[in-house]
Backbone as numpy.savetxt, mean C-alpha at the origin, in Angstrom:
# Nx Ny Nz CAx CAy CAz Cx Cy Cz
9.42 38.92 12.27 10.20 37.89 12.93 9.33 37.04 13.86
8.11 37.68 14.64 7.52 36.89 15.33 6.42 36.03 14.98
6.19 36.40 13.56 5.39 35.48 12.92 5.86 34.36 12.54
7.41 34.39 11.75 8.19 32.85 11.80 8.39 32.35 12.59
8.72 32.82 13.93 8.83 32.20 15.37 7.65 31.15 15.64
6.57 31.99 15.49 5.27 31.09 15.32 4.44 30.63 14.60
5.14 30.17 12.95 5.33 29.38 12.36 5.95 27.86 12.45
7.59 28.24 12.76 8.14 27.38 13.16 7.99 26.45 14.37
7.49 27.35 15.28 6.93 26.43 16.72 5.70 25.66 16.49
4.63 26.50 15.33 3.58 25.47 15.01 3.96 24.30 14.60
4.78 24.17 13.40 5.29 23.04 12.58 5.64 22.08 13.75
6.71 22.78 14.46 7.49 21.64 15.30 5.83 21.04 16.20
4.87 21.44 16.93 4.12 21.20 17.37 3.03 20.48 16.65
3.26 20.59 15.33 2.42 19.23 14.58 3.13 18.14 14.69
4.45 18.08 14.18 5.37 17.24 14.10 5.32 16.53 15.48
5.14 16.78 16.71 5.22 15.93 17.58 3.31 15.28 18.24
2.41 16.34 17.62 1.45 15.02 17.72 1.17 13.93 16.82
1.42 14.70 15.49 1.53 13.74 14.34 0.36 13.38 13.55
-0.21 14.93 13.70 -1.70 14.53 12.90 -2.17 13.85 11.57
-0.85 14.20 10.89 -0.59 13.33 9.20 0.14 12.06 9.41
1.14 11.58 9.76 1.08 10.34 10.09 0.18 9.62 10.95
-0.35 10.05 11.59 -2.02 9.50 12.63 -2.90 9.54 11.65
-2.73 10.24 10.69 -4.10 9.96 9.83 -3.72 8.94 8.53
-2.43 8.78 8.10 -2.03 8.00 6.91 -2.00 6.56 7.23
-1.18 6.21 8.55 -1.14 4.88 9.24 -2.09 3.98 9.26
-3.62 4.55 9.60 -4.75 3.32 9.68 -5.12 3.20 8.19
-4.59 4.24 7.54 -5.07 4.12 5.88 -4.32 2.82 5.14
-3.31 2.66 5.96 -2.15 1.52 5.28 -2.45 0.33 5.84
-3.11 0.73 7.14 -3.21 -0.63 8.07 -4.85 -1.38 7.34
-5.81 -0.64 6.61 -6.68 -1.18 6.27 -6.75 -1.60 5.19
-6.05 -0.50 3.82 -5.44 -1.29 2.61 -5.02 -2.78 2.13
-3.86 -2.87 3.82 -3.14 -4.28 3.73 -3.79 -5.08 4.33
-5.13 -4.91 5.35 -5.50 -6.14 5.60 -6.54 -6.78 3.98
-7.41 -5.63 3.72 -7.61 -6.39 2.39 -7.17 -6.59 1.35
-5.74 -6.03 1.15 -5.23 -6.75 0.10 -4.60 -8.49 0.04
-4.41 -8.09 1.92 -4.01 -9.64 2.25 -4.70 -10.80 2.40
-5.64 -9.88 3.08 -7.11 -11.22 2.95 -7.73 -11.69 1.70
-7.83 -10.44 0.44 -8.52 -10.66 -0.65 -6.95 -12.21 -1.43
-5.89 -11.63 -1.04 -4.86 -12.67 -1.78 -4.95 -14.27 -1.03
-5.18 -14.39 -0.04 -5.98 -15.37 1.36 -7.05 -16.07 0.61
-7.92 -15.53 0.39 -9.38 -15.74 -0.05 -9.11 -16.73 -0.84
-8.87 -16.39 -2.22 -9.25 -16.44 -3.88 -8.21 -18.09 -3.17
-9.08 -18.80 -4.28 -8.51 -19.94 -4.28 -7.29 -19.84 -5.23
-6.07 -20.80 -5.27 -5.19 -20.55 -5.73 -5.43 -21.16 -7.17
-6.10 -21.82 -7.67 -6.46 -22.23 -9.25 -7.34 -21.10 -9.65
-8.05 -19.70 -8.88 -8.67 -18.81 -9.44 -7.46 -17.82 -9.96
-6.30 -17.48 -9.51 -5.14 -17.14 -9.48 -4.74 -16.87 -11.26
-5.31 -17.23 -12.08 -5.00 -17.11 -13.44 -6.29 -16.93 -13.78
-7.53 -16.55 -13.24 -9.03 -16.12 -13.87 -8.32 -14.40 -13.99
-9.05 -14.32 -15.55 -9.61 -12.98 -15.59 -10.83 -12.39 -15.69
-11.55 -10.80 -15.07 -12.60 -11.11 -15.59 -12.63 -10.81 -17.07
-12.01 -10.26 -17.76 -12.40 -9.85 -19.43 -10.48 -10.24 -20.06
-10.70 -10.65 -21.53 -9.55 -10.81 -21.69 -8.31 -9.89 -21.53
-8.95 -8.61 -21.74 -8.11 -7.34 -21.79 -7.34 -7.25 -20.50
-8.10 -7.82 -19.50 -7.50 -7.54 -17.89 -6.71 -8.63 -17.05
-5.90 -8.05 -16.21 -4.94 -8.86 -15.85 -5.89 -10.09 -14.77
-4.80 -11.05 -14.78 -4.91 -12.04 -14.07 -4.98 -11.72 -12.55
-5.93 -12.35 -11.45 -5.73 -12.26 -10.19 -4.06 -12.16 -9.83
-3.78 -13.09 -9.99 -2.31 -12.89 -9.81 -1.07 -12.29 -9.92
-1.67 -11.83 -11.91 -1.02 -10.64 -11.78 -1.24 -9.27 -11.14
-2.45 -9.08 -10.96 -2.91 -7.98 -9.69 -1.94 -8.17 -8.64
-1.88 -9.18 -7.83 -0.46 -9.16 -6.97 0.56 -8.91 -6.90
0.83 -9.50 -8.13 2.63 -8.91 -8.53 2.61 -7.82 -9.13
1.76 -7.26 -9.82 1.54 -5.60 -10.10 1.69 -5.09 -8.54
1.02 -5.32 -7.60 0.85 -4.11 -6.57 1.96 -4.68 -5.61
2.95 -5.70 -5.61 4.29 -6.35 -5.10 5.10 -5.27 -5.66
5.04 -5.01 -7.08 6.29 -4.63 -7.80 6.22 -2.98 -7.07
4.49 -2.97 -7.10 4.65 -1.02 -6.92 4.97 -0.44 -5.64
4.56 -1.96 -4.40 5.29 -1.56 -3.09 6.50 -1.46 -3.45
7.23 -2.38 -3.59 8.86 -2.28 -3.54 9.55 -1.26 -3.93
9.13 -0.75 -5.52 9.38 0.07 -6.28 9.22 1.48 -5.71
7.83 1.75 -4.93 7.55 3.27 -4.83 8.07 3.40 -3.24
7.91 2.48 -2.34 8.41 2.47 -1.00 9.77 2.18 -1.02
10.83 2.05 -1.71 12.08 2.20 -1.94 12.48 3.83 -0.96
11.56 4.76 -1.85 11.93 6.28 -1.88 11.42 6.42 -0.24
10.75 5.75 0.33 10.42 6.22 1.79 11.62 5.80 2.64
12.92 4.95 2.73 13.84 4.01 2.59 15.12 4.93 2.41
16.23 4.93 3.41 17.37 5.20 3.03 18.32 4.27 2.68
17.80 3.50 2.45 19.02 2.55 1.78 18.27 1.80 0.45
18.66 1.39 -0.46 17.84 0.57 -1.64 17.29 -0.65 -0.89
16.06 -1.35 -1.30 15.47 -2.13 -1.22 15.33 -3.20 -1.90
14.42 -4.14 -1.75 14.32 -5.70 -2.51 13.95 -5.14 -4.00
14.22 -6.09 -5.05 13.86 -6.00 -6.04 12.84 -6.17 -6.45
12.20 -4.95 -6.95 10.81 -4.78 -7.45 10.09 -5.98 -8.35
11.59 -6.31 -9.28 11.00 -7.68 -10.45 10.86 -8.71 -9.51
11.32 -9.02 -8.53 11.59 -10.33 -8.12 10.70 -10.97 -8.37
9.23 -10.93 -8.58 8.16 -11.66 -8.54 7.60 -11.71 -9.78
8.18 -10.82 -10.88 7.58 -11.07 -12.43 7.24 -11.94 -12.64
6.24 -12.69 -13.16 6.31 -14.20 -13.61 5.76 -14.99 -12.59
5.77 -14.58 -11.63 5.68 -15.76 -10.60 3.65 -15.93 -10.63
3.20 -17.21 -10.58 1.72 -17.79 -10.69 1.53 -18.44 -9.31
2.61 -18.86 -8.81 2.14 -19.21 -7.54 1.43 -18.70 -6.34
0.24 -19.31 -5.69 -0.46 -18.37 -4.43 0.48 -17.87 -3.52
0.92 -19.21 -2.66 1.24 -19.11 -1.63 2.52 -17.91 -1.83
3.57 -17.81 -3.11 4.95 -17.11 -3.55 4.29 -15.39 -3.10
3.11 -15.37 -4.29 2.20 -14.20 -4.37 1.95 -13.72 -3.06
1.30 -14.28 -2.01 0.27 -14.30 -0.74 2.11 -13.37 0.06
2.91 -14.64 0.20 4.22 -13.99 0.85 4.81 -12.77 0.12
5.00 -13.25 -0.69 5.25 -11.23 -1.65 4.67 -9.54 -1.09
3.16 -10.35 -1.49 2.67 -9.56 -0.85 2.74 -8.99 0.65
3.07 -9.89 1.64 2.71 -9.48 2.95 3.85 -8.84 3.14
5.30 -9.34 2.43 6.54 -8.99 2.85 6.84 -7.48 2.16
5.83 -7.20 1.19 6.42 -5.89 0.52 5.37 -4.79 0.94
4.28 -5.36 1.75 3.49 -4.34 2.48 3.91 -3.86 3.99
4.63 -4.79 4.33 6.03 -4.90 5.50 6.89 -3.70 5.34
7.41 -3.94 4.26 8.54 -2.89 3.76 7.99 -1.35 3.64
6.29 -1.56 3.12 5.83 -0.41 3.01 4.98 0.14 4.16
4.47 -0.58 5.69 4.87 0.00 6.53 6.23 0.29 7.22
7.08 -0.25 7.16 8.05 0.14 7.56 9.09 1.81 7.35
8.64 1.91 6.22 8.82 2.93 5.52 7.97 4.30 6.00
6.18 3.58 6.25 5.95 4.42 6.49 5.83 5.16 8.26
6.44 3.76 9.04 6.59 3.93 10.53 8.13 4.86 10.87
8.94 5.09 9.49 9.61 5.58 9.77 9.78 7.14 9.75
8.50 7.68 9.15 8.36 9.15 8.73 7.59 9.50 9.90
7.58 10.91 9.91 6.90 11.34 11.22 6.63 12.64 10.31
5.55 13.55 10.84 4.88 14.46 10.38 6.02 15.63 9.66
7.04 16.31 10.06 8.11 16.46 9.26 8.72 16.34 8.50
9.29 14.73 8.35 10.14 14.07 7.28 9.15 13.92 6.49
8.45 13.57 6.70 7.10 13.22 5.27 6.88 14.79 4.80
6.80 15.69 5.31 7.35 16.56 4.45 8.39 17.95 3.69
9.51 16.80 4.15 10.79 17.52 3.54 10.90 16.64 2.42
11.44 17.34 1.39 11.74 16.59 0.00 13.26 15.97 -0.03
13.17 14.84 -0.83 14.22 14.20 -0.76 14.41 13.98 -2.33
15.82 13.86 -2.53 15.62 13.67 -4.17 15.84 12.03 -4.25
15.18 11.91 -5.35 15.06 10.35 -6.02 14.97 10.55 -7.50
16.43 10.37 -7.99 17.52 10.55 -8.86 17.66 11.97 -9.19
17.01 12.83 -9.87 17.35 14.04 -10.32 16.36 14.72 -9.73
15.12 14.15 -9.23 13.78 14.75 -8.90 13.73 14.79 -6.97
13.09 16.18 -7.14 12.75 16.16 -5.41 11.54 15.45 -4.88
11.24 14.81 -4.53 10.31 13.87 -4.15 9.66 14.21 -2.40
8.50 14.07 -2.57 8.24 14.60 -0.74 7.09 13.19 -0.35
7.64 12.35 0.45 7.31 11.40 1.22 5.83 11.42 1.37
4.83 12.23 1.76 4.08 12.27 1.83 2.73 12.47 0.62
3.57 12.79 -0.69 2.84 12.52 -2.10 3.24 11.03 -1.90
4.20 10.47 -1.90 4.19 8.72 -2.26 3.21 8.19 -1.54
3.02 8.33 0.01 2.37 7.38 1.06 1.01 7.47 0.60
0.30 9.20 0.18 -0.88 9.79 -0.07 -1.62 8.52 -1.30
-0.45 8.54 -2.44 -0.55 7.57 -3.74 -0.64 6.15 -3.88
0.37 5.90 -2.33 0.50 4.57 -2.38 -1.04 3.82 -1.67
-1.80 5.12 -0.82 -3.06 4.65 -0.08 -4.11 4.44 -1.32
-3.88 5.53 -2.07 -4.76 5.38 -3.24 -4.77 4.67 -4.10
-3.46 4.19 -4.33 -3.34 2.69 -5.42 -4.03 1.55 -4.61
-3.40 1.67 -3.80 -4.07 0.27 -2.96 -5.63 -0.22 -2.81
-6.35 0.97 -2.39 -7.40 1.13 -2.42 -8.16 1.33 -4.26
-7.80 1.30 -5.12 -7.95 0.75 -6.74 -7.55 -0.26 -6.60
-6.67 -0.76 -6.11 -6.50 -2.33 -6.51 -7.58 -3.28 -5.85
-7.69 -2.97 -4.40 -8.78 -3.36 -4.57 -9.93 -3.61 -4.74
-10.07 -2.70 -4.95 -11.44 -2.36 -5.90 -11.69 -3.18 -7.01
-10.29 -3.53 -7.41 -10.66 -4.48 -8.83 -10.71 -5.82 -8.12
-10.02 -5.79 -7.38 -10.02 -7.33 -6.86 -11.25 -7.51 -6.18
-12.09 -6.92 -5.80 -13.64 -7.06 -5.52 -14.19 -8.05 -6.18
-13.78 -7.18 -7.78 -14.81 -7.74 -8.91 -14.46 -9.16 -8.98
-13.29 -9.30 -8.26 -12.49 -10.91 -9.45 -13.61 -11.92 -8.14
-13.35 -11.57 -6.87 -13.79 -11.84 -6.21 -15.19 -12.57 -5.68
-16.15 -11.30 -6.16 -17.96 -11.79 -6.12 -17.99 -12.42 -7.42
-16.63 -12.39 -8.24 -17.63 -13.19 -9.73 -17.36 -14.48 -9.39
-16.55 -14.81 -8.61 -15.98 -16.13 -7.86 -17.08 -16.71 -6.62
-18.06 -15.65 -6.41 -18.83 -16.33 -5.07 -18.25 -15.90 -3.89
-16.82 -15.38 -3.87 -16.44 -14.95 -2.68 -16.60 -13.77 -1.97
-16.94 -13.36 -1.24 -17.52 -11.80 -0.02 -16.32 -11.17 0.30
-16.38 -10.45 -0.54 -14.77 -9.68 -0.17 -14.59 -9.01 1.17
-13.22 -9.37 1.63 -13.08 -9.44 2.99 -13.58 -7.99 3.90
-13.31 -6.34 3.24 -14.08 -5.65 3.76 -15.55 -5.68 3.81
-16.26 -6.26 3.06 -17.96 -6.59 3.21 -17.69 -7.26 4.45
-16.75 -8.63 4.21 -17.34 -9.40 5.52 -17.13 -8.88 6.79
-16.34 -8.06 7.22 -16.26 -7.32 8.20 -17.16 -6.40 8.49
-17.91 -5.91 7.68 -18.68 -4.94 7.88 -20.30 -5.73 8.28
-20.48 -7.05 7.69 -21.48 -7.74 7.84 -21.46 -7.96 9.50
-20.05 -8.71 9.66 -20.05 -9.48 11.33 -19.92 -8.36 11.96
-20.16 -7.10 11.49 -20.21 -6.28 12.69 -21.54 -5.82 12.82
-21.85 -5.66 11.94 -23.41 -5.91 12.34 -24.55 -6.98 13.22
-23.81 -7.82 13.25 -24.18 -8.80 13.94 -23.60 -8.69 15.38
């Protein structure tokens, strides 16, 4: 019995410094500045370059990783959210650029709302138990592939992708 006692008091005592949300938060906060800056950058007529035919368009890179905020940060969310399609189709920068910022919004929001606990109690999302903290873990890691590709679209364009340039002017 006194080992669950001090179990349970550990848990509660993570839960209030918050070592997993303290560590997931700057992961989201650095994701979205370069996904936002890299969508910033690219001129908006590069916006339909690919680099190889097989691969998507700059743009569609956006609305791919628009659709997967909405879609996967839904489940962090007690109530349903914006529609994931809303942006199918859409070629426009500036539509893209706002998409983006507004569904990385949603996906901090989502994730300002979990705290070291709730991120991991499971919640079901439809028939399946789902635990908050596999999505946020996935959603850092998609992000960070996306841009990774968007690097490439990037230097083949001449442009210094926005984590280089930060890392340059700080050197300076």
């Amino acid at each position: 019995m006194a080992i669950v006692l001090i179990l349970v008091l550990s848990v509660a005592a993570f839960a209030e410094d918050g070592p997993l949300m303290n560590s997931l938060l700057p992961r989201l906060q650095t994701a979205k500045l370069n996904l936002v800056e890299s969508a910033k950058l690219m001129p908006e007529a590069d916006y339909a370059f690919k680099l190889t035919p097989a691969q998507r368009t700059f743009g569609q890179w956006m609305e791919h990783t628009i659709e997967m905020n909405y879609g996967t940060c839904a489940s962090l969310h007690s109530a349903p959210g914006p529609d994931p399609l809303k942006y199918k189709g859409v070629t426009a920068k500036s539509e893209l650029v706002a998409g983006l910022e507004a569904s990385m919004g949603y996906c901090e929001q989502g994730f300002r709302a979990m705290n070291d606990t709730t991120a991991l109690q499971a919640k079901k999302v439809g028939k399946r138990d789902v635990y908050p903290v596999n999505l946020m873990v996935g959603l850092v890691v998609n992000w960070n592939e996306h841009y990774g590709n968007l690097v490439g679209y990037l230097r083949t364009k001449g442009i210094t992708p926005p984590s280089t340039a930060r890392a340059q002017k700080a050197k300076k």
